[in-house]
Backbone bond lengths (Angstrom), bond angles and torsions (degrees), N, CA, C in turn:
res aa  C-N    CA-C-N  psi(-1)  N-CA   C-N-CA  omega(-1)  CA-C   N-CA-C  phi
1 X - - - 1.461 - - 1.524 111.26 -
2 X 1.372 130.31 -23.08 0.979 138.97 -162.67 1.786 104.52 -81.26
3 X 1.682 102.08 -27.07 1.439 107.11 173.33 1.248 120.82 -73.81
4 X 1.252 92.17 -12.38 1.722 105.22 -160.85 2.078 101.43 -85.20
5 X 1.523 98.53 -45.96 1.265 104.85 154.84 1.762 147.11 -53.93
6 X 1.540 82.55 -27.60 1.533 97.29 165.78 1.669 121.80 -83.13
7 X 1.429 98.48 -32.21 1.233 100.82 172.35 1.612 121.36 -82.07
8 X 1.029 131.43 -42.20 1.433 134.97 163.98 1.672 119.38 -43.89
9 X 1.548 123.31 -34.88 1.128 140.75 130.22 1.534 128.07 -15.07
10 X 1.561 98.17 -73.40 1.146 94.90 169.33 1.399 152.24 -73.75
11 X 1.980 99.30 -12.61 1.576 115.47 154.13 1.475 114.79 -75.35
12 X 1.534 121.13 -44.48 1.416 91.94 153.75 1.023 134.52 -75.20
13 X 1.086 159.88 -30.19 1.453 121.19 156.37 1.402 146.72 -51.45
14 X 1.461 106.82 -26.57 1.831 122.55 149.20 1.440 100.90 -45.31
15 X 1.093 123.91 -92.47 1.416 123.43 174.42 1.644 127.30 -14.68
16 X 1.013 117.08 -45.75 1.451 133.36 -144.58 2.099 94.70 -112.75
17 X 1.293 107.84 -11.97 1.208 108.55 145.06 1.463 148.52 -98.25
18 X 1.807 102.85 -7.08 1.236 150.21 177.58 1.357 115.27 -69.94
19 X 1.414 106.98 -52.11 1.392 101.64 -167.19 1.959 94.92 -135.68
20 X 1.331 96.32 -178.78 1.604 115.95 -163.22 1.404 131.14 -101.15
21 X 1.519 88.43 -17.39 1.798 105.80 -177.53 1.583 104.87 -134.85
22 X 1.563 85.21 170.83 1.586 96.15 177.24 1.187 125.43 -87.74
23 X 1.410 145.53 97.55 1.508 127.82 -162.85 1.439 107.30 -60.30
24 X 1.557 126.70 141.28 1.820 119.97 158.67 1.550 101.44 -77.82
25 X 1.523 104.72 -57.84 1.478 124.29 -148.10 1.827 93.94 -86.96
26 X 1.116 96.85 149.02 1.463 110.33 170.70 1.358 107.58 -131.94
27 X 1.235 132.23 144.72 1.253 145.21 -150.13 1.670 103.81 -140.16
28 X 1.591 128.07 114.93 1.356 124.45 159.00 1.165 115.46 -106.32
29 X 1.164 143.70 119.80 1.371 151.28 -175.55 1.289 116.45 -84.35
30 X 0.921 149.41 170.68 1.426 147.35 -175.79 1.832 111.36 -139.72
31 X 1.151 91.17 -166.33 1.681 90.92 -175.44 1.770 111.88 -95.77
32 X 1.772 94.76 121.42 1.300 116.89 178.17 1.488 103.14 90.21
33 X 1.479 112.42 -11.08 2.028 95.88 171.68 1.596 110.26 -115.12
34 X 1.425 120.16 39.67 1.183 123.43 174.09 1.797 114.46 -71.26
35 X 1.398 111.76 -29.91 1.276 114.52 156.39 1.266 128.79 -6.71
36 X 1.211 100.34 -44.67 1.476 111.77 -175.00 1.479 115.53 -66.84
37 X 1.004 133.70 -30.50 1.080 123.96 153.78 1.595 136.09 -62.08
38 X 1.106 137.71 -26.30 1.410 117.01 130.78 1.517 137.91 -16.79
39 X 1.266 97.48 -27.94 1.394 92.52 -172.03 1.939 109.31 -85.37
40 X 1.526 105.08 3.83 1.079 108.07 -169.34 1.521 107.80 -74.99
41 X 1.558 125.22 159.24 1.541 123.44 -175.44 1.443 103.16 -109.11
42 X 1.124 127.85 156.49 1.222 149.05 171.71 1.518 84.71 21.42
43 X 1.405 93.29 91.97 1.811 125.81 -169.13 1.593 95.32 -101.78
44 X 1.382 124.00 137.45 1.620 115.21 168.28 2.399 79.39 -118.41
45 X 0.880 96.36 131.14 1.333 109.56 161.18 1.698 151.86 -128.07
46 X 1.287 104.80 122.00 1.308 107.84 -140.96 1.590 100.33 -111.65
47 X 1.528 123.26 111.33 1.614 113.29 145.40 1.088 141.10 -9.10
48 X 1.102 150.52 99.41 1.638 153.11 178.39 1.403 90.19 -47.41
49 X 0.904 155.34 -58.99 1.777 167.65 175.79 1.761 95.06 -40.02
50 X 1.227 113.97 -51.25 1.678 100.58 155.37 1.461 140.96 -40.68
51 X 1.012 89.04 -65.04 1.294 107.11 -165.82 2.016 126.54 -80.80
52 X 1.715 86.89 112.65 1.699 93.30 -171.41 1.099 124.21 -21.51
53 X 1.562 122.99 85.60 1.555 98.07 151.12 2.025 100.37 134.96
54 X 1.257 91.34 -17.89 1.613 112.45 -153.29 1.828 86.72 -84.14
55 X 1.162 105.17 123.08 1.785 114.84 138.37 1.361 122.01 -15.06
56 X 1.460 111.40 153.59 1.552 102.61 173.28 1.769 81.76 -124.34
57 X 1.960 115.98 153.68 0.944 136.16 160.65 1.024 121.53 -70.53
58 X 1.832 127.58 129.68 1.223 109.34 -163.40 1.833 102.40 -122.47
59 X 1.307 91.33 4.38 1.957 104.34 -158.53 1.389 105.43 -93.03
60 X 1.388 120.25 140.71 1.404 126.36 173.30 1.237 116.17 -64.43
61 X 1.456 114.45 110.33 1.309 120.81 -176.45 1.677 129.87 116.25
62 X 1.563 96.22 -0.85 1.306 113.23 -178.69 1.816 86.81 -113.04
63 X 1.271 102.34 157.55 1.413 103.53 179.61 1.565 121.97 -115.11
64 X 1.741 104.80 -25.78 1.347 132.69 157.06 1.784 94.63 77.31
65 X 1.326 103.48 56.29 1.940 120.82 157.56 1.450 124.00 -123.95
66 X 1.098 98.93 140.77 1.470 96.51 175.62 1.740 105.87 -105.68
67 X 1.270 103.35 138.07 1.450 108.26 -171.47 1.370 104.00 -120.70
68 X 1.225 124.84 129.18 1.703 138.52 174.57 1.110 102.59 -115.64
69 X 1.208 107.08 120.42 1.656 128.82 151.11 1.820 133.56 -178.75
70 X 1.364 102.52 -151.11 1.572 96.44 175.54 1.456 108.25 -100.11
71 X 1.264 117.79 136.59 1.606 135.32 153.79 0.949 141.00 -112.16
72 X 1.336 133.86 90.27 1.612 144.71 -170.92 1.772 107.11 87.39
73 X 1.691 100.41 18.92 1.264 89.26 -157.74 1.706 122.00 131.05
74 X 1.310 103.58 -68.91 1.262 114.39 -169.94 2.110 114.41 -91.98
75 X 0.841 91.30 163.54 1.732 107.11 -156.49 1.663 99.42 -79.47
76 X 0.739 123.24 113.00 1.786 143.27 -162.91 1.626 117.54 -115.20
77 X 0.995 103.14 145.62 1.963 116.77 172.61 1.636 97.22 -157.54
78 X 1.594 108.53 112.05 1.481 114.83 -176.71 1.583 103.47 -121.62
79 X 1.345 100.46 133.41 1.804 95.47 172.23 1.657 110.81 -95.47
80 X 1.382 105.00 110.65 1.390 96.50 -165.97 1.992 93.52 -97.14
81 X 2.169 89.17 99.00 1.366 99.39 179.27 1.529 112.18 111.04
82 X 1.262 138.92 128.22 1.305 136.58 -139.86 1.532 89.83 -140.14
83 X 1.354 117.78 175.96 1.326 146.72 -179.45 1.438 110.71 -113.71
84 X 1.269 126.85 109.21 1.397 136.17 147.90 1.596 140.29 -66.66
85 X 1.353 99.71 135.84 1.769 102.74 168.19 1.461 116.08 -39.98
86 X 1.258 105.33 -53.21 1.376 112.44 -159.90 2.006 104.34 -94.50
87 X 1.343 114.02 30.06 1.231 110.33 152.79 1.453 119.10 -107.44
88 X 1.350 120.15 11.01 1.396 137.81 178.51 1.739 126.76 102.31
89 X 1.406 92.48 5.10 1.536 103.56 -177.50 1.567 115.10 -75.32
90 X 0.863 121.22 148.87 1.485 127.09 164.57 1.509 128.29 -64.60
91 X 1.132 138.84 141.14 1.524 132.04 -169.53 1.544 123.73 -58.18
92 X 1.804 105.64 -14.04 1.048 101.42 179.61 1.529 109.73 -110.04
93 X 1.501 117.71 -0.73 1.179 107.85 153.96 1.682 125.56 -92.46
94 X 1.092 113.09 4.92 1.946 121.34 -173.64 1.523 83.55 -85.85
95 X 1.522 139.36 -39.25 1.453 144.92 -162.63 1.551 109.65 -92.32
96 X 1.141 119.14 -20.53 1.249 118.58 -165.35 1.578 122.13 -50.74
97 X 1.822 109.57 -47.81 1.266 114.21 168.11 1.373 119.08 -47.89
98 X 1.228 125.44 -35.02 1.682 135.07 170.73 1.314 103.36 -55.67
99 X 1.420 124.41 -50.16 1.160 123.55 176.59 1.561 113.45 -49.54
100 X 1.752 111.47 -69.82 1.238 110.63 164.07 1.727 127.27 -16.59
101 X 1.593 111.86 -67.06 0.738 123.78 -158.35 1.669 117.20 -67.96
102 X 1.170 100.55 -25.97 1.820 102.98 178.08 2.049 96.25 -81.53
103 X 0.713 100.88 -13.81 2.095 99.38 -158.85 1.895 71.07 -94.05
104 X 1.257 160.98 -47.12 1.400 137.61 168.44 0.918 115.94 -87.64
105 X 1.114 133.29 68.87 1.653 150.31 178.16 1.618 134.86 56.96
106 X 1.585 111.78 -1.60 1.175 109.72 -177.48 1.873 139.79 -47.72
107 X 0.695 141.77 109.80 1.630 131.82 176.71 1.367 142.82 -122.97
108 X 2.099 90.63 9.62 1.766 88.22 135.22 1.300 98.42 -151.40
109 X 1.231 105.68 159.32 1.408 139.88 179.42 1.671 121.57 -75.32
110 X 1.441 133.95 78.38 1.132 115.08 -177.30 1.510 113.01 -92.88
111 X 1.224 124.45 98.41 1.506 135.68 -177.71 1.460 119.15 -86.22
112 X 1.643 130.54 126.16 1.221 125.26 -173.23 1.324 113.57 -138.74
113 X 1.633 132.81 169.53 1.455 104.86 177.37 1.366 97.09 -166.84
114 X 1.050 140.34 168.44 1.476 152.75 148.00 1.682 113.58 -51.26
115 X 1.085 140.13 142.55 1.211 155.45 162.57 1.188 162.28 -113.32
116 X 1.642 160.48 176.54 1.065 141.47 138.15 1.641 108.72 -106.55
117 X 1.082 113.04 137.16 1.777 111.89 176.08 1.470 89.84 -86.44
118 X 1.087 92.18 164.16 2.371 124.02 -176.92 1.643 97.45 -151.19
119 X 1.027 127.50 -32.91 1.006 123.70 167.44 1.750 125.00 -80.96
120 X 1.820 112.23 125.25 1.559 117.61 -169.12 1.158 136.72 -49.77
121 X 2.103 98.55 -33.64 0.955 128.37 158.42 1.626 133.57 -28.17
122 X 1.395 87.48 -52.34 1.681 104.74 -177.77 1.577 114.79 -90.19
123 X 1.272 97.21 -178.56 1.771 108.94 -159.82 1.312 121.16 -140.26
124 X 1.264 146.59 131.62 1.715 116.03 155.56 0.995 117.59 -42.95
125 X 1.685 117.21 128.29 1.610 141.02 -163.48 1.284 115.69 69.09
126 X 1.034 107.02 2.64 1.807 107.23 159.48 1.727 107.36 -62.13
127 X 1.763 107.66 148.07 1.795 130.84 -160.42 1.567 71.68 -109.39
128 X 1.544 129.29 149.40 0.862 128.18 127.82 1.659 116.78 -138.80
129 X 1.306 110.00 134.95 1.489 108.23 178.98 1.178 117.24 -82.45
130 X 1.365 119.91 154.01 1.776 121.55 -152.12 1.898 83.27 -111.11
131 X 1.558 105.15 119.22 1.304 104.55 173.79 2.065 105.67 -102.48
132 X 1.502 99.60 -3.48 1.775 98.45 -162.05 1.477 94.98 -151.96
133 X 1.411 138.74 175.51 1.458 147.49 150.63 1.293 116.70 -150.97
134 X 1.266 114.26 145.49 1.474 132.44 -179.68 1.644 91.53 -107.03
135 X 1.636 94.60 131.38 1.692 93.59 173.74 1.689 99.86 -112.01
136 X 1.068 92.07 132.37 1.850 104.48 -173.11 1.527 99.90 -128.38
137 X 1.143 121.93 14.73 1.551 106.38 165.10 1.306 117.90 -105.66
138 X 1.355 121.39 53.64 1.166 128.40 139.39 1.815 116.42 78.56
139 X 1.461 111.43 -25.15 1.301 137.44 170.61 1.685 135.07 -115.54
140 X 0.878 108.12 -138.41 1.913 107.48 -166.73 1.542 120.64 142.33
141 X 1.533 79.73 107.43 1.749 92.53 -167.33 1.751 122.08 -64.66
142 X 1.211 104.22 10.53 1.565 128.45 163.82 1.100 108.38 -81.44
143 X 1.175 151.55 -29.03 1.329 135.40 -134.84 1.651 77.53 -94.85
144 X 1.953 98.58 164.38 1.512 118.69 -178.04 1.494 88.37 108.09
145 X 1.609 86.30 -162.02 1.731 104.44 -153.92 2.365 83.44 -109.16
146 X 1.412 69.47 139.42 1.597 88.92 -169.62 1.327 111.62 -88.42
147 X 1.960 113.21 133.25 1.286 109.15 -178.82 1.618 101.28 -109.20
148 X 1.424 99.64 121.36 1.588 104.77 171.99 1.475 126.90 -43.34
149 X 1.556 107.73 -37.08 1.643 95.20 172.46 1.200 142.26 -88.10
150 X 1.864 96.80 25.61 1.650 109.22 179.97 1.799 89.63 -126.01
151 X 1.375 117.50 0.35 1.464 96.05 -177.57 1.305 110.32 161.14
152 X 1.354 131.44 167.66 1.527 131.29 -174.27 1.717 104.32 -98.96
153 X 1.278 101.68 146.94 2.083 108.12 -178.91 1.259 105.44 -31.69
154 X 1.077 122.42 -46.19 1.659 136.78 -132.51 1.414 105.98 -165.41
155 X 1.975 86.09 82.61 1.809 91.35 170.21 1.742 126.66 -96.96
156 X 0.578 122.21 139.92 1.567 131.76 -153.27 1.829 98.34 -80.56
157 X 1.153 93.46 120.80 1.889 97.36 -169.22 1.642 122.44 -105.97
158 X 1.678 90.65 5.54 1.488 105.87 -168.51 1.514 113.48 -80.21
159 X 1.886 121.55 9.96 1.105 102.48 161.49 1.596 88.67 -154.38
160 X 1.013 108.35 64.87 1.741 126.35 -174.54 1.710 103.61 -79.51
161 X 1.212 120.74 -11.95 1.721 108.85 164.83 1.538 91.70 -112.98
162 X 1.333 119.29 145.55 1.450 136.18 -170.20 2.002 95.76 -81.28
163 X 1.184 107.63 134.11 1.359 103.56 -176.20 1.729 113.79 -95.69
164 X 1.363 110.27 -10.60 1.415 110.46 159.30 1.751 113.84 -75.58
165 X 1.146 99.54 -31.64 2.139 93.78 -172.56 1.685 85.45 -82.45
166 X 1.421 154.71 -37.18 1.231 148.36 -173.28 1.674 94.24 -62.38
167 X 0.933 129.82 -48.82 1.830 133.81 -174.04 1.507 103.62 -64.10
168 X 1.474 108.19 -57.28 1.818 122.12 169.94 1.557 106.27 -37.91
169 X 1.344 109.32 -61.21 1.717 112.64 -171.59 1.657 107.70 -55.36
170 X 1.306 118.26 -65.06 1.652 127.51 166.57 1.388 97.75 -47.14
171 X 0.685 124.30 -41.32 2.126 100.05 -174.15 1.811 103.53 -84.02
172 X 1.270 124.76 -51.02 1.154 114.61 177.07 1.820 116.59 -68.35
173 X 1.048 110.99 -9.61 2.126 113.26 161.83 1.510 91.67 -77.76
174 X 1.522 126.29 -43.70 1.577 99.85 -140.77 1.831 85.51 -84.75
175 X 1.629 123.69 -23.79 1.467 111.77 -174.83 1.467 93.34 -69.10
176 X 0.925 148.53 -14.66 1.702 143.86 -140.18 1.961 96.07 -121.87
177 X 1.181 114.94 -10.07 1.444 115.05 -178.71 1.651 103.54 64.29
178 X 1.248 117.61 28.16 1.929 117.18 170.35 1.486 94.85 -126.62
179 X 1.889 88.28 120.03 1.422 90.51 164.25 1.588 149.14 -110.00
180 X 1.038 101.16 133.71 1.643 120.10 -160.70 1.840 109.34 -69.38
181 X 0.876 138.93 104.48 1.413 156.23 119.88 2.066 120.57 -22.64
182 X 1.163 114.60 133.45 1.105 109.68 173.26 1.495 126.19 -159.69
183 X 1.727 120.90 122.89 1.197 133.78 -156.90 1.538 120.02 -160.75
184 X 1.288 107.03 -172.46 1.712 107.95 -173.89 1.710 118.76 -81.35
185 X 1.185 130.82 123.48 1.035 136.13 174.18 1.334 124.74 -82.17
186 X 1.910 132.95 97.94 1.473 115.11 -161.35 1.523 87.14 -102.59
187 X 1.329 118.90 142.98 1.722 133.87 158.30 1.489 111.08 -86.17
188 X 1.466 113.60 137.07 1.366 114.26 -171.10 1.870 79.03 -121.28
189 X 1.153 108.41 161.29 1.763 116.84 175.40 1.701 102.56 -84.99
190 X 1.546 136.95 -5.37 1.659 135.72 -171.07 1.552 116.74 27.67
191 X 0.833 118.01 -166.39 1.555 130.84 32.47 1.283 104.01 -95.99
192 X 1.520 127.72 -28.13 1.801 113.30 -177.09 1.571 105.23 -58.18
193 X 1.549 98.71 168.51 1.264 95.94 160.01 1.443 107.70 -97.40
194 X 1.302 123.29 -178.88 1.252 141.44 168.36 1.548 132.34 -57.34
195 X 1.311 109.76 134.46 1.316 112.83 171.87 1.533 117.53 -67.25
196 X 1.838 112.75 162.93 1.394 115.34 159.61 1.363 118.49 -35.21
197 X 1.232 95.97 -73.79 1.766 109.56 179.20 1.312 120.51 -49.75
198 X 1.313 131.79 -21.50 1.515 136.74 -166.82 1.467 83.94 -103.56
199 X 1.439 138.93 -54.00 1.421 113.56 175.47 1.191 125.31 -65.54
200 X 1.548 131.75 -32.53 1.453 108.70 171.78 1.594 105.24 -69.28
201 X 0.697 135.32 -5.38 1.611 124.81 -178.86 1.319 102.90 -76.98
202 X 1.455 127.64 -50.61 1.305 127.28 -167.80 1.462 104.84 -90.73
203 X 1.643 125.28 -8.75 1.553 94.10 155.80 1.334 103.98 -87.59
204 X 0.938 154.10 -54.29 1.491 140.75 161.11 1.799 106.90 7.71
205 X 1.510 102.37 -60.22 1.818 91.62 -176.29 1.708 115.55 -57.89
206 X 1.609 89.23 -15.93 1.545 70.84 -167.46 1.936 111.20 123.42
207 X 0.824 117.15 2.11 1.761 130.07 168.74 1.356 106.64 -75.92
208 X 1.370 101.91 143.20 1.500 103.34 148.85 1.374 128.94 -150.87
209 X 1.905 97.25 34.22 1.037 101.75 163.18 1.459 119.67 -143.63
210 X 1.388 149.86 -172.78 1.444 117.40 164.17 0.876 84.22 -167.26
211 X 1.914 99.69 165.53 1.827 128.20 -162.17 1.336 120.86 160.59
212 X 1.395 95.65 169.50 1.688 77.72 178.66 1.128 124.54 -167.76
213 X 1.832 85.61 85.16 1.645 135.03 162.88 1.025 141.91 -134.34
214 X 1.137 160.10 -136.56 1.376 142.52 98.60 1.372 101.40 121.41
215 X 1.597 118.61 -60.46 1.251 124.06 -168.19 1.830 124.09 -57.26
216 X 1.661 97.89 -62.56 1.720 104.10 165.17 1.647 112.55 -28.85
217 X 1.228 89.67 -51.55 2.019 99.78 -169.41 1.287 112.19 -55.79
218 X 1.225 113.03 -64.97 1.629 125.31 170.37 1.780 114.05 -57.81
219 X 1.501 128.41 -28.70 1.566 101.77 142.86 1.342 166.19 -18.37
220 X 2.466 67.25 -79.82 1.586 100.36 165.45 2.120 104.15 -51.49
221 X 1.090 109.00 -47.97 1.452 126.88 -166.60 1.538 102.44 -27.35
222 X 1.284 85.31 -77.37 1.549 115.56 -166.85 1.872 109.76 -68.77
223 X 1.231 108.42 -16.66 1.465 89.51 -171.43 1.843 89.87 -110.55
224 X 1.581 107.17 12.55 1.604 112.58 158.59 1.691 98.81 -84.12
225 X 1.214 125.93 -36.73 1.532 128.34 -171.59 1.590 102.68 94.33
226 X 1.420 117.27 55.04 1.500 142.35 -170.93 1.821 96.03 -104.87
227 X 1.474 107.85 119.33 1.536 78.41 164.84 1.273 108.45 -75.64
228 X 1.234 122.89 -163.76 1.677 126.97 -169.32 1.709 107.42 -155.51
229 X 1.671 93.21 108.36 1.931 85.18 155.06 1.317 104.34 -117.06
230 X 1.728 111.45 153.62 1.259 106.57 169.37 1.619 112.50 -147.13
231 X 1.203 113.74 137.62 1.370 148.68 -168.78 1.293 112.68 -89.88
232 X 1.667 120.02 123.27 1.801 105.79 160.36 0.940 112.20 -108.27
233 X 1.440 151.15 165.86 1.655 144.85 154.20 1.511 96.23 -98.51
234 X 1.594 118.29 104.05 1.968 100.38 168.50 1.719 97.62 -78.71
235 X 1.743 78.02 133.03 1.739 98.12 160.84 1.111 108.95 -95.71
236 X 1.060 143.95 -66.16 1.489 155.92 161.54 1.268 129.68 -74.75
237 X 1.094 119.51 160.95 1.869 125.95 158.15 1.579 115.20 -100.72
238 X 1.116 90.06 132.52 1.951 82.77 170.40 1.431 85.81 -127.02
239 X 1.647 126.29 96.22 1.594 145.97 160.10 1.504 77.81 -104.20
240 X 1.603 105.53 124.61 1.592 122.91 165.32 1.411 113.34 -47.96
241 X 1.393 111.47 -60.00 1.628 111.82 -167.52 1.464 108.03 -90.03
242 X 1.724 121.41 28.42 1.261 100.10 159.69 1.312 88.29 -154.16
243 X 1.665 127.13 60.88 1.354 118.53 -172.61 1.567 122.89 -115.76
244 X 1.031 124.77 116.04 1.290 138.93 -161.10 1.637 117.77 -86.85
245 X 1.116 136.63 121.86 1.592 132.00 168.69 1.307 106.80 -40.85
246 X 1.222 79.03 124.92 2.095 108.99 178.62 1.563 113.09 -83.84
247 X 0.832 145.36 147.89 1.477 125.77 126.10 1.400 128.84 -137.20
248 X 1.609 111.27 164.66 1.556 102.09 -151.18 1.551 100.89 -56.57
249 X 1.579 134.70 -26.80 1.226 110.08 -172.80 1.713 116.38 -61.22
250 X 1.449 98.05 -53.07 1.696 99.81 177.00 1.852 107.14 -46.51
251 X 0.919 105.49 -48.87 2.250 99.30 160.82 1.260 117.70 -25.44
252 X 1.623 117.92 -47.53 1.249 145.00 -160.73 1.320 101.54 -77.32
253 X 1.168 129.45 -49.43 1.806 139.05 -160.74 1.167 82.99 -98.18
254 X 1.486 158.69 -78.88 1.076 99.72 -157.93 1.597 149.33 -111.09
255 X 1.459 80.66 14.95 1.617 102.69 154.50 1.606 114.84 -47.00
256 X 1.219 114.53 -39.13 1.591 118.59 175.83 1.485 114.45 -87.26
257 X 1.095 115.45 -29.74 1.932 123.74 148.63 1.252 109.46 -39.71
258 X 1.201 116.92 -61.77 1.567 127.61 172.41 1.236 144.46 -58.67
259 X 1.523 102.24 -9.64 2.068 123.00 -151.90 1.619 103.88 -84.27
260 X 1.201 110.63 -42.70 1.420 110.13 162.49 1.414 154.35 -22.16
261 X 2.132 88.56 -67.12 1.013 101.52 154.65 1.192 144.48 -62.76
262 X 1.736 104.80 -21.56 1.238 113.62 -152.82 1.668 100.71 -104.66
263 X 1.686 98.41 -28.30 1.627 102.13 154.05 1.601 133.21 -39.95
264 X 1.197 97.92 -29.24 1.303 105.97 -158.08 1.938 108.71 -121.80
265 X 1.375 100.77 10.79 1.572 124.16 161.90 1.337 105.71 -87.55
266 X 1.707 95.94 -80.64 1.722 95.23 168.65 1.249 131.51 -32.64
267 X 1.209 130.34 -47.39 1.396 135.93 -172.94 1.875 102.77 -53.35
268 X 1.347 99.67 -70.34 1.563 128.53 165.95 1.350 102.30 -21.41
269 X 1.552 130.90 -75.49 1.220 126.87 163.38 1.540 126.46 -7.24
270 X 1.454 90.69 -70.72 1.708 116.56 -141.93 2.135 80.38 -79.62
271 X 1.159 108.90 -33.01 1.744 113.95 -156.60 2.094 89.51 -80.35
272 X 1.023 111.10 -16.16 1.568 107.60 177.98 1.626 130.50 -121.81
273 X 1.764 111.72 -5.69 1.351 128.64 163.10 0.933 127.91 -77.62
274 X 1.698 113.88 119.84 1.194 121.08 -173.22 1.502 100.21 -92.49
275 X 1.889 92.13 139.69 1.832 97.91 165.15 1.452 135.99 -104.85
């Protein structure tokens, strides 16, 4: 753990000579809504390939930059494009940027991702805000011997999405005429997707959404003392008895079908949250 400290160290301070301000907000982008970072102002932008210590992105649609700046105003660090379990990384390197991100000032977490809906309710291009998560990938980027100055043994996960930024998100869709949906987010470790049988089982727990990201981050988040909102974009449905072959490109389209709206949620957010 002590490496782990040295190394987190050493992205902040790369960082922290890099750029000019303090980020609050931290931004995870997901696949096909990295866009969003463009929208950032007097952006300093940095290579993941830079920066000490950091993963490289290997997934279509992640771009693997870190972007610093202002958004709507407020002082920003967005990863446009995230690190996965299932590209061979370890749990404590898929989290690490979280790590980063609280050690240069961050203190909330806006986490987002691509999806499958399980729930009937929802739609392709359905927003849904993540009020809960089931972690089903089998791991946990906690595990090991715990260093107190990144967090307590045993962080309490029972209200790991902030229930004022979940109220914030629904009020800024319903002023914005986009409507917001809200439910459990389960992470699977992939890269396949899921069987019939493995999805009715897991709506059975109680999901109604699935993927597989989001969760490690929002741990790491919270047992940094990050508040946490989190966002899905459904691309797809995975309803067992009417489920159709996916593939990551169709993920791709309509995540960008979707970017708009969801551009212009986020923004909404970030332009009315107080820190």
């Amino acid at each position: 753990m002590d490496n782990m400290l040295n190394k987190i160290k050493e992205a902040q301070e790369f960082l922290s000579n890099r750029i000019s301000i303090t980020p609050e907000i931290g931004l995870i982008l997901g696949s096909g809504l990295g866009d969003l970072a463009d929208e950032i102002q007097d952006a300093t932008v940095i290579n993941y390939k830079e920066i000490p210590n950091f993963p490289e992105s290997t997934v279509e649609g992640h771009a693997g930059e870190l972007v610093v700046g202002k958004l709507q105003g407020k002082n920003v660090v967005a990863m446009k494009g995230r690190f996965h379990f299932y590209e061979g990384y370890s749990m404590k390197e898929v989290t690490f940027p979280v790590r980063v991100m609280a050690a240069i000032g961050v203190k909330l977490l806006l986490v987002t991702n691509a999806c499958g809906g399980l729930n009937p309710k929802l739609s392709a291009g359905s927003l849904m805000i993540i009020n809960d998560h089931i972690n089903f990938m089998g791991t946990n980027p906690l595990i090991g011997k715990n260093e107190a100055e990144l967090g307590p043994r045993f962080p309490d996960m029972s209200t790991a999405y902030d229930k004022g930024l979940i109220d914030l998100a629904h009020k800024v869709g319903e002023d914005q005429g986009i409507t917001t949906h809200e439910g459990v987010y389960l992470a699977i470790s992939g890269p396949n997707y899921f069987s019939k049988a493995e999805l009715r089982m897991i709506i059975t727990l109680g999901a109604d959404t699935i993927g597989m990201s989001t969760v490690p981050e929002v741990i790491v988040a919270r047992h940094s003392n990050l508040k946490v909102l989190g966002i899905s974009c459904v691309t797809d449905m995975a309803i067992p008895d009417s489920l159709e072959s996916i593939s990551h490109q169709q993920v791709m389209e309509m995540a960008k079908k979707t970017k708009p709206k969801f551009i212009s949620l986020v923004k909404g957010i970030v332009n009315e949250v107080s820190l």
